[in-house]
C-alpha positions as CSV (number, residue, x, y, z in Angstrom):
1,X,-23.9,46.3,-39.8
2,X,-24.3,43.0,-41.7
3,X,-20.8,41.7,-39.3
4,X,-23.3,42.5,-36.0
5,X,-26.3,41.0,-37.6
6,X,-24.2,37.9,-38.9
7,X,-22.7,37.8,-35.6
8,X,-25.7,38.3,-33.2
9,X,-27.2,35.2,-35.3
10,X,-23.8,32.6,-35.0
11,X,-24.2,33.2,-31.5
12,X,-28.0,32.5,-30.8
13,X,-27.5,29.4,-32.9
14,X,-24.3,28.3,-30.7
15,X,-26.9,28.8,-27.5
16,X,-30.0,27.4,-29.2
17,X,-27.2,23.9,-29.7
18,X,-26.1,24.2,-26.3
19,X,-29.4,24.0,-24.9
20,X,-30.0,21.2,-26.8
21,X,-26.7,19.5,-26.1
22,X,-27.6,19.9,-22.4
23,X,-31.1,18.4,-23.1
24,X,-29.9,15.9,-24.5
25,X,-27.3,14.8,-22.0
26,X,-30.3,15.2,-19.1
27,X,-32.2,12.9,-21.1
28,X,-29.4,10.3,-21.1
29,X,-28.5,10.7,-17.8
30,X,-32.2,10.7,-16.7
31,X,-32.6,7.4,-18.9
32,X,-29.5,5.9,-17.9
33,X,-30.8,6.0,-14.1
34,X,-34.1,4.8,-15.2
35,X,-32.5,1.5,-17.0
36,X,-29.6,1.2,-14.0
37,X,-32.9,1.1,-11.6
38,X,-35.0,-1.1,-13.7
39,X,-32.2,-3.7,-14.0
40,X,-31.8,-3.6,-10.0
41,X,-35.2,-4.6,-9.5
42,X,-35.1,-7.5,-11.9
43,X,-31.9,-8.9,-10.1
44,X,-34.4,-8.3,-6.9
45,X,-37.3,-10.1,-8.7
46,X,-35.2,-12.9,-10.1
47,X,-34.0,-13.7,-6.4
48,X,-37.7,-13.5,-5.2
49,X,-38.8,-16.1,-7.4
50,X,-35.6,-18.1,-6.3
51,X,-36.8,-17.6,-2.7
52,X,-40.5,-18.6,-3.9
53,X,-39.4,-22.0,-5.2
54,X,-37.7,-22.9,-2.3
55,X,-34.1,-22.4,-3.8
56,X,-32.7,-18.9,-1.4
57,X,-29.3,-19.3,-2.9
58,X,-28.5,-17.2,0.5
59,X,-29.5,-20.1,2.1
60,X,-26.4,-21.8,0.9
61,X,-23.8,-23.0,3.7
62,X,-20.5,-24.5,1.8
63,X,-19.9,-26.4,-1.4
64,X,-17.8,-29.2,-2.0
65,X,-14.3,-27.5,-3.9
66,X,-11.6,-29.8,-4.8
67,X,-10.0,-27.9,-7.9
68,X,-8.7,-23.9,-9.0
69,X,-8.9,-23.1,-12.3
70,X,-5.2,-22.3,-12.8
71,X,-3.9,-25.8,-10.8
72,X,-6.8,-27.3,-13.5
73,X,-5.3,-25.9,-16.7
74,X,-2.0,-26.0,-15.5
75,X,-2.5,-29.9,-14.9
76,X,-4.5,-30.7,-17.7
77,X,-3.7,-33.9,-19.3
78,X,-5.3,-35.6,-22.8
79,X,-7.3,-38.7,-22.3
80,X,-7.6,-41.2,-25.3
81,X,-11.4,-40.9,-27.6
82,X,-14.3,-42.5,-25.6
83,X,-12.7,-42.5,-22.2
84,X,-13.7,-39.6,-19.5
85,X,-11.4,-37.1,-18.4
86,X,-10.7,-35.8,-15.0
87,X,-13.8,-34.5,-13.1
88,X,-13.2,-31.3,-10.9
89,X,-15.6,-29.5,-8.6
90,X,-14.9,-25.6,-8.7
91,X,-16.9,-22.5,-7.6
92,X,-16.7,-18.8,-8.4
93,X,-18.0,-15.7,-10.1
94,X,-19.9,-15.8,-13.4
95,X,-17.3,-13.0,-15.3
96,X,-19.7,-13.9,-18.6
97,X,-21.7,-15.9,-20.7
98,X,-22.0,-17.0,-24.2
99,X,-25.6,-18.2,-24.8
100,X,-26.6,-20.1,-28.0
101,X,-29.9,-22.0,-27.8
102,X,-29.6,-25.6,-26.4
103,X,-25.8,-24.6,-25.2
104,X,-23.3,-22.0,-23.7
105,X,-20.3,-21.6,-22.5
106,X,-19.4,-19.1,-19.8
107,X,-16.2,-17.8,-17.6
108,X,-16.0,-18.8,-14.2
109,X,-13.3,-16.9,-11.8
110,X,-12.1,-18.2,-9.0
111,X,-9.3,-17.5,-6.3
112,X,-6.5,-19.2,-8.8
113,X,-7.9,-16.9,-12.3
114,X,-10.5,-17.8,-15.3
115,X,-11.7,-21.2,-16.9
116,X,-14.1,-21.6,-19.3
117,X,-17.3,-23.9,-18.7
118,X,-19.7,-25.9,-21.1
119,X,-23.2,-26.0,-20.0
120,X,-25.4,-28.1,-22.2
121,X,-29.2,-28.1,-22.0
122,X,-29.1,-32.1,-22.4
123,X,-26.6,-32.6,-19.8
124,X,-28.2,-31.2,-16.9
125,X,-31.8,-31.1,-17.9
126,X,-34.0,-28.5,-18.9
127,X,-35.3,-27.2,-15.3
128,X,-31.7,-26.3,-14.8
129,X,-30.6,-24.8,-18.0
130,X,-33.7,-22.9,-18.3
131,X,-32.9,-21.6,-15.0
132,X,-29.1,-21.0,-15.5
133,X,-30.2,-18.9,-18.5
134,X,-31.6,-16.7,-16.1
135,X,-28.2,-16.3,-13.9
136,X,-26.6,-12.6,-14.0
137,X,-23.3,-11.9,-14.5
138,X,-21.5,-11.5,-11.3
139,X,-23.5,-14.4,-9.5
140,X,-21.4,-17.2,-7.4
141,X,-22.1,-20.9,-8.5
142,X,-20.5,-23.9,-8.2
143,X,-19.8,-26.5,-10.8
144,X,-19.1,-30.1,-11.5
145,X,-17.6,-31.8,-14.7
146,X,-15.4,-33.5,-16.8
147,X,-12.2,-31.3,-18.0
148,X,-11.9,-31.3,-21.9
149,X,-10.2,-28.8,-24.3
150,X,-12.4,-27.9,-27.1
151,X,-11.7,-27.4,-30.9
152,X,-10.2,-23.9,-30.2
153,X,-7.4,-25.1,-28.3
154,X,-9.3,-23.4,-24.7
155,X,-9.1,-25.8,-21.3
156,X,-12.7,-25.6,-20.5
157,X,-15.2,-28.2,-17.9
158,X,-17.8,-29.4,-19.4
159,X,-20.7,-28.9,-16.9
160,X,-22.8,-31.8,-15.5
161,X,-23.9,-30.3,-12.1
162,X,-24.2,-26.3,-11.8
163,X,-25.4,-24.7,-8.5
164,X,-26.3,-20.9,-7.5
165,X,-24.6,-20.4,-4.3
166,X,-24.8,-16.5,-4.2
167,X,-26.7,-13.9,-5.7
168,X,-25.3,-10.8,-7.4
169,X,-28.2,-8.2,-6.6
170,X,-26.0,-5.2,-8.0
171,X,-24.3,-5.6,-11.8
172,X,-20.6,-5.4,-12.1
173,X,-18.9,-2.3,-14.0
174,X,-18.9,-3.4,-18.2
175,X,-16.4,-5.5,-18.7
176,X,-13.8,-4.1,-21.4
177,X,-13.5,-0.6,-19.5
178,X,-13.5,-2.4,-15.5
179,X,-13.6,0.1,-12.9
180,X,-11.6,3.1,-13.9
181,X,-12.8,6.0,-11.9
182,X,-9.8,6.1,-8.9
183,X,-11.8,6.9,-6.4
184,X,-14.2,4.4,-7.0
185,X,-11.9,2.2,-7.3
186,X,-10.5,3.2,-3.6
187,X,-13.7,3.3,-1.4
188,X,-15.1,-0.3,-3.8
189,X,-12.3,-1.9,-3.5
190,X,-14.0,-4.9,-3.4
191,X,-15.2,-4.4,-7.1
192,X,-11.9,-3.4,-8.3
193,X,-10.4,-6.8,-7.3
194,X,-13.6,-8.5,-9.0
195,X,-13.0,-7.0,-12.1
196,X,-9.4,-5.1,-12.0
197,X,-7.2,-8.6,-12.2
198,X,-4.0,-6.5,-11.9
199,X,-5.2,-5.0,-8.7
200,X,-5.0,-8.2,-7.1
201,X,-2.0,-9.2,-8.5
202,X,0.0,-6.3,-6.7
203,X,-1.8,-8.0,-3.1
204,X,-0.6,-11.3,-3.3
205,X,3.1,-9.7,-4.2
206,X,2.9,-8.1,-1.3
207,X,1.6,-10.3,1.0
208,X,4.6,-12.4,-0.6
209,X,7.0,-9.7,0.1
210,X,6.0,-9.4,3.8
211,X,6.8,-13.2,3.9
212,X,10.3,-13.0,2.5
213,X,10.9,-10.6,5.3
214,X,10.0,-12.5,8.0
215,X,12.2,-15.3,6.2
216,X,14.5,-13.1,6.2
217,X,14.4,-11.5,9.7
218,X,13.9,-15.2,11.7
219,X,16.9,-16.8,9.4
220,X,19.0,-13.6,10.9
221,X,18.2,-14.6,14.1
222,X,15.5,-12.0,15.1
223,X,12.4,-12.5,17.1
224,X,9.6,-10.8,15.2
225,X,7.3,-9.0,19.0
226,X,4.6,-6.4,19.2
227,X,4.5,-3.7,21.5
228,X,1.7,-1.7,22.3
229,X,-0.4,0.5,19.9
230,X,-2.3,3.0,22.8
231,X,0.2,4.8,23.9
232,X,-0.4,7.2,27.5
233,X,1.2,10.3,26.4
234,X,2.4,12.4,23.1
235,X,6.0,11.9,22.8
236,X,8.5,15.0,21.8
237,X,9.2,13.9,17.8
238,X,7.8,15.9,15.6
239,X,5.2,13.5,13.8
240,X,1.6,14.9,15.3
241,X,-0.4,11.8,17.0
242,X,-4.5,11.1,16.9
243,X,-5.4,11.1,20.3
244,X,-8.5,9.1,22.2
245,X,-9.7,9.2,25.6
246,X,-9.7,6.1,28.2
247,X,-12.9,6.1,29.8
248,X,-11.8,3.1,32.5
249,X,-8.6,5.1,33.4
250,X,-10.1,8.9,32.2
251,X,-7.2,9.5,30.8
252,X,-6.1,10.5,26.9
253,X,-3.9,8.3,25.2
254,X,-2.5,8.8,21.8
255,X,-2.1,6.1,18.7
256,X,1.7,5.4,18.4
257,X,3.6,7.0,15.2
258,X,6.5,4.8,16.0
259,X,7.4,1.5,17.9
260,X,11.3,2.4,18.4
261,X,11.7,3.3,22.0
262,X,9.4,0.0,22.9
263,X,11.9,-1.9,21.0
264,X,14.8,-0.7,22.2
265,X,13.0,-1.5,25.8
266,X,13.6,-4.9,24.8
267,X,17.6,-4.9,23.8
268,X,17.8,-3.2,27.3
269,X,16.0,-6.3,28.6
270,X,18.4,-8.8,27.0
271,X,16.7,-9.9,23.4
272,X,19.9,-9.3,21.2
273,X,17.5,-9.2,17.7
274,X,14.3,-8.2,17.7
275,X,11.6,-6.4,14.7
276,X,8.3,-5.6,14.6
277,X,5.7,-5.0,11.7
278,X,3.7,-2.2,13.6
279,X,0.4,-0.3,12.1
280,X,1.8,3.6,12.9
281,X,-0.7,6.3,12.8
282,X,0.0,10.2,12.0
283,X,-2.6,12.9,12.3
284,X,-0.7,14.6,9.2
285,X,-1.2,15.8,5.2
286,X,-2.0,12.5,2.6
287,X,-0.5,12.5,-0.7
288,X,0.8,9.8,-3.3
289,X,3.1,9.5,-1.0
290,X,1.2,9.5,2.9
291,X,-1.4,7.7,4.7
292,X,-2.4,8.3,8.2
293,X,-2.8,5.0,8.6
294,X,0.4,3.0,7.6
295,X,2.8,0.1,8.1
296,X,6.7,0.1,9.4
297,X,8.9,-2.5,10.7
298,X,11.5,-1.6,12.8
299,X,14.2,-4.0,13.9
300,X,16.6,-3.5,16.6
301,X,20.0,-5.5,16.9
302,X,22.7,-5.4,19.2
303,X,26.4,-5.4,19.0
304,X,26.3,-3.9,16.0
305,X,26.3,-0.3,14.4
306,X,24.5,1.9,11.3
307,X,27.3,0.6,9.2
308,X,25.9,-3.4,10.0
309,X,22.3,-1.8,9.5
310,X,23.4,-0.3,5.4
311,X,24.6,-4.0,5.0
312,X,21.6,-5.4,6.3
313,X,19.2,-3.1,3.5
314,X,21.4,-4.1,0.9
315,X,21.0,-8.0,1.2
316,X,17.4,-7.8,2.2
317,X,16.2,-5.3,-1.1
318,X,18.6,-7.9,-3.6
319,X,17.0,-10.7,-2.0
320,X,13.2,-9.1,-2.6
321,X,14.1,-8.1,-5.7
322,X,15.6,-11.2,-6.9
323,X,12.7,-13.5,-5.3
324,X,10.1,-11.6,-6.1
325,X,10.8,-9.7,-8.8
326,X,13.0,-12.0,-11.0
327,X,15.6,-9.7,-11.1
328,X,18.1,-6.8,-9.6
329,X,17.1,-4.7,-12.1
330,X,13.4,-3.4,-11.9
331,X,10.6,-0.7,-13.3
332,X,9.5,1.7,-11.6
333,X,7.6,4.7,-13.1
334,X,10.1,4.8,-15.9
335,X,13.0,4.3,-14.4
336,X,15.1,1.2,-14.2
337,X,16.1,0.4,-10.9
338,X,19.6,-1.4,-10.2
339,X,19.6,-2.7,-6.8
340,X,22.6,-4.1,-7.0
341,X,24.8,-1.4,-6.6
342,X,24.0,1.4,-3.7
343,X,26.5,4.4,-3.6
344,X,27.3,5.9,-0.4
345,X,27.4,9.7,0.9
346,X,28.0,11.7,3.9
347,X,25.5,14.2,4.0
348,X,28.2,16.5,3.9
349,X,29.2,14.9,1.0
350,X,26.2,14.8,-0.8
351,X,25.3,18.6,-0.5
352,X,28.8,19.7,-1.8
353,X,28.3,17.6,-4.7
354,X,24.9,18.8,-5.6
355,X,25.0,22.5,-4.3
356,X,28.5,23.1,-4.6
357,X,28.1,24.3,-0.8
358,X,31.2,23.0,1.6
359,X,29.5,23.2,5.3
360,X,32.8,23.7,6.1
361,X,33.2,26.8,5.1
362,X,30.3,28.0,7.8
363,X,31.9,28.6,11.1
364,X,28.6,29.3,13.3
365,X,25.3,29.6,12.4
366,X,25.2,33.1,11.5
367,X,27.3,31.8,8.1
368,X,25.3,28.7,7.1
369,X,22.1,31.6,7.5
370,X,23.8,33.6,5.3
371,X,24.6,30.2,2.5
372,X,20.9,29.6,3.0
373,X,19.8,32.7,2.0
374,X,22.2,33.5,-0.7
375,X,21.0,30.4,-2.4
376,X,17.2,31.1,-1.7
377,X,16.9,28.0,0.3
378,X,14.1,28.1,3.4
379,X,15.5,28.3,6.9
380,X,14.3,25.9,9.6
381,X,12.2,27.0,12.7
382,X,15.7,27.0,14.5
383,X,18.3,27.8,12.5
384,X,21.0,26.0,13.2
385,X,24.1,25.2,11.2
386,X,22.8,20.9,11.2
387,X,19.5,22.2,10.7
388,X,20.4,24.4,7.5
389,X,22.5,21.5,6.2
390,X,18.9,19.5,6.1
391,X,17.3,22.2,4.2
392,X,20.1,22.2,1.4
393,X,20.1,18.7,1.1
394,X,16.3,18.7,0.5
395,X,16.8,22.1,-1.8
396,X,19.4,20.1,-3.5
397,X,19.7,16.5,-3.5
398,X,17.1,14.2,-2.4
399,X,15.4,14.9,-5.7
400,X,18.6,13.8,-7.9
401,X,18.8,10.2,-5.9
402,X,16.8,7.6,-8.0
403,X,19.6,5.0,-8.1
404,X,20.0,3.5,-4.7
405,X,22.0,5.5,-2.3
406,X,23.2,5.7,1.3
407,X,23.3,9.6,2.7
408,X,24.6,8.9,6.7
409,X,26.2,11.2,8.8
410,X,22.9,13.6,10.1
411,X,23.2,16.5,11.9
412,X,22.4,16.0,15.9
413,X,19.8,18.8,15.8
414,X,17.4,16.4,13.6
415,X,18.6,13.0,15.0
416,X,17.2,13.0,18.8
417,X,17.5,8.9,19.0
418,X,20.8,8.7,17.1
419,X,24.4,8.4,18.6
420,X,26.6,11.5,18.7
421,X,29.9,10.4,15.8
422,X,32.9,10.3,18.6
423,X,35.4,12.3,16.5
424,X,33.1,15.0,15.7
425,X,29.9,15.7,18.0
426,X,28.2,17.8,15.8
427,X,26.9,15.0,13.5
428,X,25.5,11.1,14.4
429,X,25.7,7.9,13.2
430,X,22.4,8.2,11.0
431,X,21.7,7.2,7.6
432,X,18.5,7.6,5.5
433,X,18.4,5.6,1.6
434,X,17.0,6.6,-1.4
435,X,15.4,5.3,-4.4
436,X,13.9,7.6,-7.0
437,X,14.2,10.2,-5.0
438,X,12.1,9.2,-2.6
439,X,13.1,8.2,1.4
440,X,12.8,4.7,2.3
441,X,13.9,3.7,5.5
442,X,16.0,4.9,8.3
443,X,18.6,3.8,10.5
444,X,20.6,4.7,14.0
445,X,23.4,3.7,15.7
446,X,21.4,4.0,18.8
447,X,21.9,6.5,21.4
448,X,22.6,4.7,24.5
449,X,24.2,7.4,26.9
450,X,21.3,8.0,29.2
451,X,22.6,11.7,30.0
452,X,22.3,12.7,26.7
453,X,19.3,11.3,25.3
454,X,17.3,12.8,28.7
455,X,19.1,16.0,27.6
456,X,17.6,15.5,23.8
457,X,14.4,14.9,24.7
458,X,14.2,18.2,26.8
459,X,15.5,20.4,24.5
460,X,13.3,18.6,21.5
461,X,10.1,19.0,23.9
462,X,11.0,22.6,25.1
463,X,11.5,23.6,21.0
464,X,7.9,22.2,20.1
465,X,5.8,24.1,23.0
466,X,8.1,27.5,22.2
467,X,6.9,26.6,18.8
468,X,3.4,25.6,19.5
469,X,2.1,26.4,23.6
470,X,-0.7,24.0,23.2
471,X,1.0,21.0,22.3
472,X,1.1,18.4,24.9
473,X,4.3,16.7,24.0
474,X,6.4,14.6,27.1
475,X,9.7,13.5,27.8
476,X,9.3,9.7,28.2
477,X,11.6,9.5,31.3
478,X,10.9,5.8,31.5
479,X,12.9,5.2,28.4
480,X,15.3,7.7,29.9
481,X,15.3,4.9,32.9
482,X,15.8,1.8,30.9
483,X,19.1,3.5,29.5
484,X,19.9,4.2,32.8
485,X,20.2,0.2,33.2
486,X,22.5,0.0,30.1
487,X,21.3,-0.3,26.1
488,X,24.4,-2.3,24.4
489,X,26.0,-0.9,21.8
490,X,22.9,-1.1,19.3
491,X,22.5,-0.5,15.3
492,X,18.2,0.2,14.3
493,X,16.2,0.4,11.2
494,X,12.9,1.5,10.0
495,X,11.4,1.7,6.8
496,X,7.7,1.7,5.8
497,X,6.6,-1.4,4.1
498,X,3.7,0.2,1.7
499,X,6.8,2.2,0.0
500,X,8.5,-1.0,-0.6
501,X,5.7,-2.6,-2.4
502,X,5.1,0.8,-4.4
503,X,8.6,-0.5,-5.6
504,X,8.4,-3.5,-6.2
505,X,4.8,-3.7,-7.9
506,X,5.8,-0.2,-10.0
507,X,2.6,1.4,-8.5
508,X,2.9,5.4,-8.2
509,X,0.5,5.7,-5.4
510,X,0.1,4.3,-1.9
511,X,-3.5,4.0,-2.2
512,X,-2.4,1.4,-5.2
513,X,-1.0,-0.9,-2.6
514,X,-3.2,-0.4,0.5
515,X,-6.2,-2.5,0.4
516,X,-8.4,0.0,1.7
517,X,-6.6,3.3,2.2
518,X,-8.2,6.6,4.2
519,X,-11.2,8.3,2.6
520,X,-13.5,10.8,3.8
521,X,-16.8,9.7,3.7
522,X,-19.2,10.7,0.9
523,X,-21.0,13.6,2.0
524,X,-19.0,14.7,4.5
């Protein structure tokens, strides 16, 4: 009895501090809103009285930069005692300040990175200082001064002309902490570069990444084209397309979710080299992996095979990694990747090793049904001996490749744009390469027997409405017609670029590298 009572009182004491816990956090929350609010409508009333005194800092047009604050500190040079130093105009975000009485000091970011300033109440008068002690952090200025280092050993500019060219009417996330909430982080993108330095560190590699490319690319001898995004019908491959309506023509018209058979237009038209760096769109799932939205380059060259196209990946990924990374040898998500050394597999090969499976040993399809199911591994909508081969490579290998590798020789039931291997049909001259177990590009020797491919792209179209009666999938005969004129002998590639910079920046997500990836909207 004593147990129930002694019990019966824990318990309304653990609710009683519950309700109180919650209390309390509804008070905090309720006060944090209040000061959040209140400090909003002083950054309002601060710019009003601006605006009052004739000084709209909105009303500002440009401002007179001739310095960075890396190219300053990087350049900095000591003068002798009593002469002046090198004066420098810079402008940028106020990141903090550091106010004591008749002085401060205070970090100004730029495009470059951070410098310290001076400001001095003596030095540019007390109308100004008094009304620089009123700037917010986050507000743009510009400055003018003489560069110094001060008894710390910290590059600064001491101020002797400071200027409000923007006003910051919303505070920046605290400092220390930056903006660590991911999905804030995503749809604000512009705050995470404000105060998330990193972040913008991975956007200038890649936009330095992109330019070794097309360095690369044009020294090869390729001519970098676009073709066209609207496309006027859903082709037969198996990525699903958005789809919009033309009013002028009132007809639909799909986004593209590839630019080969453009490109390969253009080899039939003579152009021996030729790439593109293509937005693709795909209607499909997202993950760390996946954005509808994305960006490829494909690159088409002629007289040459998939074999040319493996060498090709090798010497482009050494030289990225080498001139942009420092190194053949790089992070990423705790493993080391060496790029110099890529192994190559048939995929064949590659199964057997992994699965102990020989596809060999399956004489039709009704064996390699039987492998897949003796080994628990899913069958494909059409269950074909290639098509079961896919399955146990994705059952068993393409999780065990994290050092570069090659797998090539694909089965013709998932390679509709790949040439048929002369000395054995039922495979094509396809590769796909790895790193940490993740796909990265892909590559043909192209199909270029007109015949075939038209008979392909029938069978591939005729699968997906058995499969699905609404979908609205075409043969593109026209590209069965330029093949008709003769494609050369031709080796492709495609790999997605925003992959390669998860790399080679060791980001885990694809949202880390795109600028501003696909988010609902909030509400919806």
């Amino acid at each position: 009895m004593e147990n129930e009572i002694r019990n019966e009182v824990v318990n309304e004491i653990k609710e009683k501090a519950a309700e109180v816990k919650q209390k309390v956090q509804q008070a905090g929350e309720e006060l944090s809103a209040a000061a959040y609010s209140e400090l909003l409508q002083i950054r309002r009333d601060k710019l009003t009285a601006l605006q009052e005194a004739g000084r709209d800092p909105f009303c500002k047009t440009k401002y007179p930069v001739d310095a960075y604050a890396a190219e300053v500190r990087e350049n900095f040079t000591e003068v002798a005692e009593g002469e002046q130093g090198r004066i420098v105009s810079l402008a940028g975000r106020l990141m903090s300040k550091r106010i004591m009485g008749k002085a401060s000091f205070a970090e100004l970011r730029d495009n470059s990175g951070d410098i310290q300033i001076y400001i001095r109440r003596d030095v540019i008068g007390d109308d100004e200082y008094a009304l620089y002690k009123k700037y917010d952090i986050g507000d743009i200025v510009g400055i003018k001064g003489e560069v110094f280092r001060t008894h710390m050993g910290e590059i600064s500019v001491k101020v002797s002309e400071i200027e409000l060219l923007s006003k910051s009417l919303l505070p920046l996330p605290e400092k220390f902490h930056g903006l660590t909430d991911t999905e804030a982080r995503y749809r604000q993108r512009y705050v995470d570069l404000i105060v998330n330095p990193e972040v913008k560190e991975v956007f200038v590699k890649r936009s330095k990444i992109m330019k070794e490319i097309r360095e690369y690319l044009d020294d090869k001898g390729f001519l970098e084209v676009d073709t066209p995004i609207l496309t006027p019908f859903e082709i037969g491959a198996s990525a699903r397309p958005f789809t919009t309506h033309h009013n002028t023509l009132d007809m639909d018209m799909t986004l593209r979710i590839e630019t080969e058979l453009y490109l390969k237009r253009l080899i039939v038209g003579g152009f021996d080299r030729v790439y593109e760096v293509g937005r693709i769109f795909r209607n499909e799932g997202m993950d760390p992996k996946h954005n509808p939205e994305f960006t490829s380059i494909e690159l088409y060259q002629a007289f040459t095979d998939y074999y040319g196209m493996m060498d090709l990946v090798e010497e482009l990924y050494k030289r990225l990694a080498t001139n942009v990374c420092g190194s053949l040898t790089i992070p990423y998500q705790g493993n080391q990747i060496d790029l110099s050394h890529w192994e190559r597999l048939t995929m064949v090969e590659a199964v057997k090793k992994y699965s102990g499976v020989d596809y060999y040993d399956w004489k039709n399809d009704e064996d390699a049904i039987a492998a897949a199911k003796e080994h628990h591994v899913e069958l494909p909508e059409v269950p074909t001996r290639g098509a079961i081969l896919a399955e146990f490579f994705d059952a068993f290998v393409e999780d065990k490749l994290i050092q570069p590798t090659f797998i090539y020789d694909y089965p013709v039931e998932i390679s509709p744009l790949a040439k048929r291997k002369p000395e054995e049909p039922a495979f094509t001259e396809r590769f796909e390469y790895f790193i940490n177990a993740t796909e990265f590009g892909n590559a043909f020797s192209e199909l270029n027997d007109p015949i075939d491919q038209k008979a392909r792209f029938e069978r591939q179209v005729r699968e997906r409405k058995e499969l699905d009666p609404s979908c609205k999938a075409q043969v593109d005969y026209d590209y069965v017609t330029a093949l008709e004129y003769g494609l050369a002998p031709t080796g492709g590639l495609g790999f997605g670029v925003d992959r390669l910079v998860m790399l080679l920046t060791d980001s885990a997500s694809i949202r880390d590298v795109l600028l501003f990836p696909t988010m609902k909207p909030i509400g919806q």
